[in-house]
C-alpha positions in Angstrom: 21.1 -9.6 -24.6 22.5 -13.3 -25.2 24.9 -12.9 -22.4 22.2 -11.3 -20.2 19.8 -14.2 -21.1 22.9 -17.0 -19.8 23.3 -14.9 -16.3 19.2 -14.9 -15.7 19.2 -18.8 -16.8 22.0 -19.5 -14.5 20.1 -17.5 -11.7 16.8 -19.6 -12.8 18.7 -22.6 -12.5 20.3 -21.8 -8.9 16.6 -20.6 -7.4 15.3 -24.0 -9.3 17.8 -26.3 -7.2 17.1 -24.5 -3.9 12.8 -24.2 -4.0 12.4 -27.6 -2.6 14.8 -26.5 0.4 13.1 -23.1 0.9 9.1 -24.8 0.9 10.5 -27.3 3.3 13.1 -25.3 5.7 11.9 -25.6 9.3 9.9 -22.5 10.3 12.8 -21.7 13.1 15.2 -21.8 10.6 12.6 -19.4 9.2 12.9 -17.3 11.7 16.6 -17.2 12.3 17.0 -16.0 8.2 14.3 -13.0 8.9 15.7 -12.2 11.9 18.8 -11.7 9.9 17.5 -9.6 7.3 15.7 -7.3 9.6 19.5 -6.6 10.7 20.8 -6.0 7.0 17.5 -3.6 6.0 17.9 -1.6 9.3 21.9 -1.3 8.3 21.5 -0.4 4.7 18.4 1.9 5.8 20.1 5.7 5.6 21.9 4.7 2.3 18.7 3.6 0.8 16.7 6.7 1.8 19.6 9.1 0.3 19.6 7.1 -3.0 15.5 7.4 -2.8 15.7 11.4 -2.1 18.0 12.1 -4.6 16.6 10.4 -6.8 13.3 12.0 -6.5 14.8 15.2 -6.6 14.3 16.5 -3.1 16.5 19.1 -1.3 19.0 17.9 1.2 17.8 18.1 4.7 13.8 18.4 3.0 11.3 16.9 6.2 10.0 15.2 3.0 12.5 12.2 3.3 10.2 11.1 6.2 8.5 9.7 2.7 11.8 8.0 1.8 12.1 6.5 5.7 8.5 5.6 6.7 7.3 4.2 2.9 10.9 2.5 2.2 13.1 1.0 5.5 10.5 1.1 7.6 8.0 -0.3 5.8 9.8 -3.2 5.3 10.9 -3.7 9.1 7.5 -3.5 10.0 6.8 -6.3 8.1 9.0 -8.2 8.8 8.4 -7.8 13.1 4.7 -8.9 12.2 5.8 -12.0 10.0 8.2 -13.1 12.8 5.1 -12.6 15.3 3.4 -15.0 12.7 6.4 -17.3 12.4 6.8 -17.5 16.0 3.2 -18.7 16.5 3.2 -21.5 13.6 6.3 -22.7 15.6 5.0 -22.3 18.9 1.7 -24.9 18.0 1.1 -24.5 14.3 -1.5 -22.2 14.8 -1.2 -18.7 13.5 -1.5 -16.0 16.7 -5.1 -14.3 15.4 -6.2 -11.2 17.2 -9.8 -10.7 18.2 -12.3 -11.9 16.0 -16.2 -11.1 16.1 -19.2 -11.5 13.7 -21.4 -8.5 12.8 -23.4 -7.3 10.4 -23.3 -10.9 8.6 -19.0 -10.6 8.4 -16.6 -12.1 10.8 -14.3 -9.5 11.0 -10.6 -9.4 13.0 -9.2 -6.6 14.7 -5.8 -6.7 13.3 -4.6 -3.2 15.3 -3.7 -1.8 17.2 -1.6 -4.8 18.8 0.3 -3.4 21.7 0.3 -0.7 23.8 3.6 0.8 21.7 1.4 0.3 18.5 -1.7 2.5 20.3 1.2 5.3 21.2 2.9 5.6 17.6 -0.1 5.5 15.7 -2.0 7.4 17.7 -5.6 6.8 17.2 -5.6 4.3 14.5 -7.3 1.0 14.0 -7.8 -1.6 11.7 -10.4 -4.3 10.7 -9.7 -7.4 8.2 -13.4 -8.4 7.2 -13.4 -11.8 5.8 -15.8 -12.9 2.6 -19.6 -13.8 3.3 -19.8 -17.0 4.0 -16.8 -16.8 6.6 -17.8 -18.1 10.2 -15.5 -16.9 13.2 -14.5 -20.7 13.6 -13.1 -20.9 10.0 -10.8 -17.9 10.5 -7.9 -20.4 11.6 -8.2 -22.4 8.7 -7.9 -20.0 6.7 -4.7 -19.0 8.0 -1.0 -20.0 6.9 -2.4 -22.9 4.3 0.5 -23.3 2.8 2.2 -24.3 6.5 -0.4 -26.6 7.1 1.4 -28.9 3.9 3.3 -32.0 5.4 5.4 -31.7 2.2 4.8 -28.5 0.2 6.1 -28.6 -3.3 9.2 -25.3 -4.1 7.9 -23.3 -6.5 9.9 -20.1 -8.6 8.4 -16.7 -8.6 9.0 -13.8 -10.5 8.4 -10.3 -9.1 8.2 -7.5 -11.4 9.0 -4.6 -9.1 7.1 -0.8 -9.1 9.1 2.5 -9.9 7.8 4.1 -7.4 7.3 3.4 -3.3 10.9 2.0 -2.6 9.4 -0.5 -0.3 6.8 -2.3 -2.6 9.4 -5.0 -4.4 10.9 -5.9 -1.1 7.8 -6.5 0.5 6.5 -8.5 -2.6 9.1 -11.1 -2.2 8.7 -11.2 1.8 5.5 -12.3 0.9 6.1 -14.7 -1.5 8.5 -15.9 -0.1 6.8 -16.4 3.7 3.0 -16.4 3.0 3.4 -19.0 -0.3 6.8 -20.6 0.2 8.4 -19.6 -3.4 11.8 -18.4 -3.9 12.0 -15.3 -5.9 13.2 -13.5 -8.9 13.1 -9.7 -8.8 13.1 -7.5 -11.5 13.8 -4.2 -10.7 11.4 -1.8 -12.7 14.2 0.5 -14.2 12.5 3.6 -12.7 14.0 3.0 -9.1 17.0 -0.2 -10.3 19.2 2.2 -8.3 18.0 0.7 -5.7 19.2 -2.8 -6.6 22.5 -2.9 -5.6 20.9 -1.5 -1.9 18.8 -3.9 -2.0 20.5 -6.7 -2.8 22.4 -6.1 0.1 19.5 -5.4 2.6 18.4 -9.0 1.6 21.8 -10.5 1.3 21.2 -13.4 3.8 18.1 -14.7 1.5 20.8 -14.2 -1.6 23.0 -15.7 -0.7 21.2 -19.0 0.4 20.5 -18.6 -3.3 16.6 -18.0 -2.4 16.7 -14.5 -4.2 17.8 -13.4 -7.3 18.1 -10.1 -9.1 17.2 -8.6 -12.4 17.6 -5.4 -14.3 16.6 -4.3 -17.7 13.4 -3.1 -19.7 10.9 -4.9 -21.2 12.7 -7.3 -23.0 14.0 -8.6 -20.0 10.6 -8.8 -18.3 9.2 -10.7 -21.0 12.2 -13.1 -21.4 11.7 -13.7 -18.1 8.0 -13.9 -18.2 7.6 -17.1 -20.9 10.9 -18.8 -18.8 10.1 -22.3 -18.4 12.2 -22.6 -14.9 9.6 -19.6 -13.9 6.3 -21.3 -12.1 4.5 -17.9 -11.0 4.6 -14.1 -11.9 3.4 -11.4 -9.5 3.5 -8.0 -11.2 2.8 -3.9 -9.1 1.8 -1.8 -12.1 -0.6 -1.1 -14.7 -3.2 -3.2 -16.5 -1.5 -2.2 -19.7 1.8 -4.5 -18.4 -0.7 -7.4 -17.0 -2.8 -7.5 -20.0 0.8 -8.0 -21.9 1.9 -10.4 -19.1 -1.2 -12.6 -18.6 -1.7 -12.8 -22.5 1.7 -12.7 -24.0 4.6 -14.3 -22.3 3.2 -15.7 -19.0 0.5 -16.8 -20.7 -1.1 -20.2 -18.5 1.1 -19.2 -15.7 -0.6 -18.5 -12.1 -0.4 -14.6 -12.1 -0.8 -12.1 -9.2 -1.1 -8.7 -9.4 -1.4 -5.2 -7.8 -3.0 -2.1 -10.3 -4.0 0.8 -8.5 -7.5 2.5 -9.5 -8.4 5.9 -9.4 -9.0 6.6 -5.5 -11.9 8.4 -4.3 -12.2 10.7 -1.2 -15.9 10.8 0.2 -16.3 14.0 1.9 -19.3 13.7 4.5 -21.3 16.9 5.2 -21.1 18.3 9.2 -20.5 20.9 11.5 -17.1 22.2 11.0 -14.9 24.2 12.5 -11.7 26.3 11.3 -9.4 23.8 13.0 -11.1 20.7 11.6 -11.1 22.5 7.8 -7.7 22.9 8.4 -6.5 19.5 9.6 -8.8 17.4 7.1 -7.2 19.9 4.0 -3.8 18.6 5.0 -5.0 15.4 5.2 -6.4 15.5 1.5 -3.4 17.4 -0.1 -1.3 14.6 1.7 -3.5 12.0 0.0 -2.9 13.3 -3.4 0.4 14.8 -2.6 2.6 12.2 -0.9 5.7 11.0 -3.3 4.2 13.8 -5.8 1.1 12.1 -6.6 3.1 8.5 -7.7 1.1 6.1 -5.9 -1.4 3.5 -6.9 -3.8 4.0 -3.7 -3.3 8.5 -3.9 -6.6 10.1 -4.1 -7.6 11.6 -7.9 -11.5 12.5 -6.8 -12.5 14.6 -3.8 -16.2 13.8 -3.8 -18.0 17.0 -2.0 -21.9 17.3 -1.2 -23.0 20.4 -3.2 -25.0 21.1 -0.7 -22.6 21.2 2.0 -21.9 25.0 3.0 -17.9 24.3 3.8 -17.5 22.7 0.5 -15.7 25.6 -1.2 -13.9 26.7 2.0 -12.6 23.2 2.1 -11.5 23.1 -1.3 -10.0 26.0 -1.0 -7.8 25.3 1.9 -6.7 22.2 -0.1 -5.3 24.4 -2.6 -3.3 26.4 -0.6 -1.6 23.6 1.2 -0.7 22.2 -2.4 0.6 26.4 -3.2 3.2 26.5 0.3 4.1 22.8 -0.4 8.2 22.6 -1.4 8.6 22.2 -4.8 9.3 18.7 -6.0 10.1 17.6 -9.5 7.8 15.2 -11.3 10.2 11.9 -11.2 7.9 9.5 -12.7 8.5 9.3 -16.8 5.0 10.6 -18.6 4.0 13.2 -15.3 3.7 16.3 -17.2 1.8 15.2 -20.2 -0.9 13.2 -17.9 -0.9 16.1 -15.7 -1.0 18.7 -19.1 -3.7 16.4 -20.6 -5.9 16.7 -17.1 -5.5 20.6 -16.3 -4.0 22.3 -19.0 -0.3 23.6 -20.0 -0.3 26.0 -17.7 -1.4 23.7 -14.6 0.6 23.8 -11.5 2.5 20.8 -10.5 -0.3 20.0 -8.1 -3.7 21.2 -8.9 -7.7 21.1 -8.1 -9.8 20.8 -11.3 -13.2 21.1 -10.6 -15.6 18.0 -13.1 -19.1 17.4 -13.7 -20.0 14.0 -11.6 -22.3 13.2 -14.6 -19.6 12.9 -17.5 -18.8 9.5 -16.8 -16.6 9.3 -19.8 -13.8 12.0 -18.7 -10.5 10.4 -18.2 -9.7 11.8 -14.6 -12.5 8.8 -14.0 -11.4 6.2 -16.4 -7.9 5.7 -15.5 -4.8 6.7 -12.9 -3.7 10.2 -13.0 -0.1 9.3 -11.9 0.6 12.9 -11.2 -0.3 16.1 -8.9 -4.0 17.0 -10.4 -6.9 16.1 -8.0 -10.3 16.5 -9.5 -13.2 17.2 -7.7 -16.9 17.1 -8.2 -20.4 17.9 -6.8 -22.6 15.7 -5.7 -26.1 16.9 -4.7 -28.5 15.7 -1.6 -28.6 16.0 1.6 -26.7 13.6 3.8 -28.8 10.9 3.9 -29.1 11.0 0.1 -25.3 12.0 -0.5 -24.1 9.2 1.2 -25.2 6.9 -0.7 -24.9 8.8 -4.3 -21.3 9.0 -3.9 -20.7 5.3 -3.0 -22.5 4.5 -5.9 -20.3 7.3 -8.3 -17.2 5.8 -6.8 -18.2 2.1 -7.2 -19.9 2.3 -10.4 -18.0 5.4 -12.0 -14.3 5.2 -10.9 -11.6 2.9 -12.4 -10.9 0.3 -10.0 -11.4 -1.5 -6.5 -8.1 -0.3 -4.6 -8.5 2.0 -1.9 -11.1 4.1 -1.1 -11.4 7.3 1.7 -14.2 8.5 3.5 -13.9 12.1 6.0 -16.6 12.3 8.6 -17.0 14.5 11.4 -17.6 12.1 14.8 -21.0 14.2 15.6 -22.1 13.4 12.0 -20.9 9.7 12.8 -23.1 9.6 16.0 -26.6 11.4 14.7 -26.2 9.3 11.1 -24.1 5.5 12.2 -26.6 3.5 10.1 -26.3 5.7 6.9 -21.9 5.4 7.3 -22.0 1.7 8.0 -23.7 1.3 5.2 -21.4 3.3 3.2 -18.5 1.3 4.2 -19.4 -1.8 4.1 -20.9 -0.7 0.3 -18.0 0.4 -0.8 -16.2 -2.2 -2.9 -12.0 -1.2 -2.5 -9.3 -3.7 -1.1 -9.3 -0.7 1.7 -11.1 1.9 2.9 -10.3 4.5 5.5 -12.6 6.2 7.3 -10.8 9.8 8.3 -7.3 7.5 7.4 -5.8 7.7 4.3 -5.8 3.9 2.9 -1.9 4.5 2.6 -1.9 3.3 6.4 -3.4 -0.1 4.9 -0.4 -0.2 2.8 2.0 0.7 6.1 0.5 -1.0 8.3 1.2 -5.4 7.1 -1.4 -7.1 9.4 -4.0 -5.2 6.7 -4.0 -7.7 3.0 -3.1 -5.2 0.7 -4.7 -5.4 -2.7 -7.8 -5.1 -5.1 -11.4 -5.7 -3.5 -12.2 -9.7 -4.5 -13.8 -10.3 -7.9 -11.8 -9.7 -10.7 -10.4 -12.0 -12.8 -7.4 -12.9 -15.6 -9.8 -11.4 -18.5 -10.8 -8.2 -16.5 -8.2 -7.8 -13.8 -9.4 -3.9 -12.5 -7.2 -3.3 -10.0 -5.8 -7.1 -9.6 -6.0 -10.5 -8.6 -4.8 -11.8 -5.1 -3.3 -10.0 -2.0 0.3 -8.9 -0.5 1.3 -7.8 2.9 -1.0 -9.7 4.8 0.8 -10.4 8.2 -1.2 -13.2 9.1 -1.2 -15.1 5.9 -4.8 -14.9 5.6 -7.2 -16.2 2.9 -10.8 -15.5 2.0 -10.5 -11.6 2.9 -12.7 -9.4 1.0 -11.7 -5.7 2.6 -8.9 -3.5 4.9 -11.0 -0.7 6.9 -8.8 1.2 8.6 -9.8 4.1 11.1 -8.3 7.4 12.2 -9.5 10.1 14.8 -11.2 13.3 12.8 -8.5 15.4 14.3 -5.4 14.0 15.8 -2.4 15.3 17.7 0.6 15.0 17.2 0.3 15.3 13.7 0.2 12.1 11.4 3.9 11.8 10.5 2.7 10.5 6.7 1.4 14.5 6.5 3.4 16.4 4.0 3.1 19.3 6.0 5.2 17.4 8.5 8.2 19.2 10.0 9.7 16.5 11.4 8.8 13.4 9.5 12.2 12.5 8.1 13.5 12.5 12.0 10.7 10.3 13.0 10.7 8.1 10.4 14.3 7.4 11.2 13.5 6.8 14.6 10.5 4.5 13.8 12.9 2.2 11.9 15.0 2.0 15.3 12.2 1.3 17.0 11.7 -1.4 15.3 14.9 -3.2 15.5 14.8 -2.3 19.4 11.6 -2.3 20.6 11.9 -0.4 23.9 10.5 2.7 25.9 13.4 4.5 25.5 13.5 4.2 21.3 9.5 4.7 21.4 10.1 7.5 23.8 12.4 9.0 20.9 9.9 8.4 18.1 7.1 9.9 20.1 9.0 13.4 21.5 10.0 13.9 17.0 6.2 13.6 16.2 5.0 15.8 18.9 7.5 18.5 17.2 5.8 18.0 14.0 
């Protein structure tokens, strides 16, 4: 450990000498560095998503790499094509480039996407809404926009990331973020769940290394909390659990400025409506994708499907949910302590993904009280008609459900029509960082120009599902939520569906898209999905 502790000085000590130059380098120089790393992530992009797939456990030539492409590389060239958008702006006049803003229903809210015309073709459908805090007028959206670029002489400051085990792309996007929104250089520490992908990505970011504005780190928790109380270390930002932040924000980073992402246990609103057999079918695959996607290991994957007793497709929905989970291709539980959260949930003989039907009422059980992290989805009742479901099960998953994350609602467009005022009202109520309305909130997470992180509230002392935001393409302050919309039914296929055939061949092409953003490689993303 001593030698370890000399090479993490000397790499405090080299990000130390170099902050100043990061906070003040000229935002085209900026641009010229990102630009540069977008090339190095696209390059290192197939070796990263073998590593990933392997690791995980999946079959070679499994349509479930599309997982691998679209949550890893291509998350992270998304982002970094919407922070040059940003860049380019702040250069252009110092203004950042805001979409359309409006004021309703006391918010001033933006709509953050679709963009483009390419962004309305390869996400077909989908749009998004950043609603700012009460209080925020349309006229103060600007302000509250890039603050740190509106410093004559911003001070360099050291961060530490402490890296998640398990979407590949959350520890590079941390440190983009960081680095662009807040001007810090950065320390990562990979979580030793996925530090196979250190060395990848060490040299996916190689021109921010070796500008000696990134640093690495690998090791367990002696390492993290070495790091942690390290006087060169000004700021911590931590993706994980609110066991590690608790240790964090009262052990070695005690009185350090600390950011954090937690996860929560995710709720899935069903709406009662007139269904038919296609719809069942499409909205099951969308909710076995929800709990389903990287085996159930992510912070925003749903753990309660909320149904209306009353409802007569309830069981016929939950049913088809079941069988997409039984034809799904088996995948081993990666994530270290799986199989005994999944054993304590649904029994020893539980399948690796399973429904287990609860009583709403027993607030206590710990399917409500705290992240599965695994392949059981529970489910429970909730009585009333719509008008009085509605609102019951925004109140169970406010009041009853660990955490302010991400939230889902599913709601026929006829039902949206006959009852609008009853589903505004639900979404606006519903207090999550994001909440999708027939969207899976994991598009919130994809898609950067959505802040990505706990709804506003919580604090050092009760952190929920954290403090602060990531992502977050126009550098934003004041948000409160993410809402981002889908189509009941869409077609093509949403490549994020497990049941995907062809995700792994369209995520690739979506990351070429990306570095070249022309008809021809959007023509190539577009003809893969329709084959899905």
């Amino acid at each position: 450990m001593r030698q370890l502790e000399r090479d993490i000085d000397r790499d405090l000590e080299e990000l130390a000498g170099s902050k100043t130059a990061w906070a003040r380098l000229s935002i085209e120089h900026k641009i010229v560095m990102l630009r540069n790393v977008q090339n190095s992530v696209y390059e290192m992009a197939p070796q990263w998503v073998d590593a990933a797939a392997q690791a995980k456990g999946l079959r070679p030539g499994s349509p479930l790499a599309g997982e691998e492409w679209i949550s890893g590389p291509w998350a992270v060239l998304y982002a970094i094509a919407r922070y040059l958008r940003t860049l380019r702006g702040l250069a252009l006049d110092g203004r950042v480039p805001l979409p359309a803003i409006h004021f309703r229903n006391d918010r001033t809210k933006l709509d953050v996407f679709p963009y483009d015309t390419y962004d309305r073709v390869l996400l077909n459908g989908i749009r998004a809404q950043v609603w700012m805090q009460p209080g925020v007028a349309p006229s103060d959206v600007q302000h509250c926009a890039a603050p740190f670029y509106k410093m004559p002489a911003p001070p360099g400051r050291v961060a530490l990331i402490l890296g998640a085990g398990n979407i590949a792309s959350i520890a590079p996007l941390d440190v983009l973020y960081k680095m662009l929104a807040g001007g810090a250089v950065c320390m990562l520490k990979m979580n030793p769940v996925n530090d196979y992908l250190g060395p990848i990505f060490e040299r996916a970011l190689q021109p921010l290394v070796e500008r000696g504005f990134l640093r690495f780190a690998y090791g367990g928790a002696d390492v993290g909390e070495y790091l942690c109380a390290h006087p060169i270390v000004d700021e911590i930002h931590v993706t994980g659990s609110e066991r590690t932040h608790n240790a964090i924000a009262f052990g070695a980073g005690s009185g350090k400025p600390l950011t954090s992402e937690l996860g929560n246990v995710s709720p899935t609103i069903v709406v009662p409506g007139r269904w038919n057999t296609r719809d069942v079918q499409f909205q099951a695959e969308n909710i076995a994708t929800q709990k389903a996607h990287n085996a159930g290991f992510n912070c925003i994957a749903s753990q309660v499907l909320i149904l209306p007793r009353d409802w007569p497709q309830a069981r016929e929905l939950r049913d088809r949910v079941e069988r997409v989970f039984a034809a799904m291709e088996h995948r081993p539980e990666y994530y270290p302590g799986a199989t005994q959260r999944r054993t304590a949930l649904a029994g020893p003989d539980s399948s690796l993904r399973t429904v287990v039907m609860l009583d709403h009422a027993d607030i206590d059980h710990a399917a409500f009280l705290s992240e599965a992290f695994c392949g059981v989805l529970a489910c429970v009742e909730i009585p009333g008609d719509l008008e009085a479901f509605v609102p019951r099960a925004v109140a169970f998953a406010n009041d009853r459900l660990h955490g302010t994350l991400g939230a889902n609602i599913i709601v026929h467009p006829q039902t949206l029509r006959e009852h609008g005022a009853v589903m505004e009202a639900a979404v606006a109520g519903l207090r999550y960082g994001c909440v999708g309305v027939n969207a899976w909130t994991g598009v919130g997470y994809f898609i950067t120009e959505t802040p990505w992180g706990a709804y506003p509230g919580h604090t050092r002392e009760n952190v929920g599902s954290g403090v602060g935001v990531v992502h977050n393409a126009y550098f934003l302050e004041r948000t409160e939520k993410s809402v981002v919309y889908a189509p009941f039914r869409q077609f093509p296929k949403p490549v994020w569906f497990v049941t995907h055939k062809m995700a792994a061949h369209v995520g690739r092409a979506l990351c070429d898209f990306e570095v070249a953003r022309t008809p021809m490689s959007a023509l190539k993303v577009a003809v893969a999905a329709l084959l899905g």
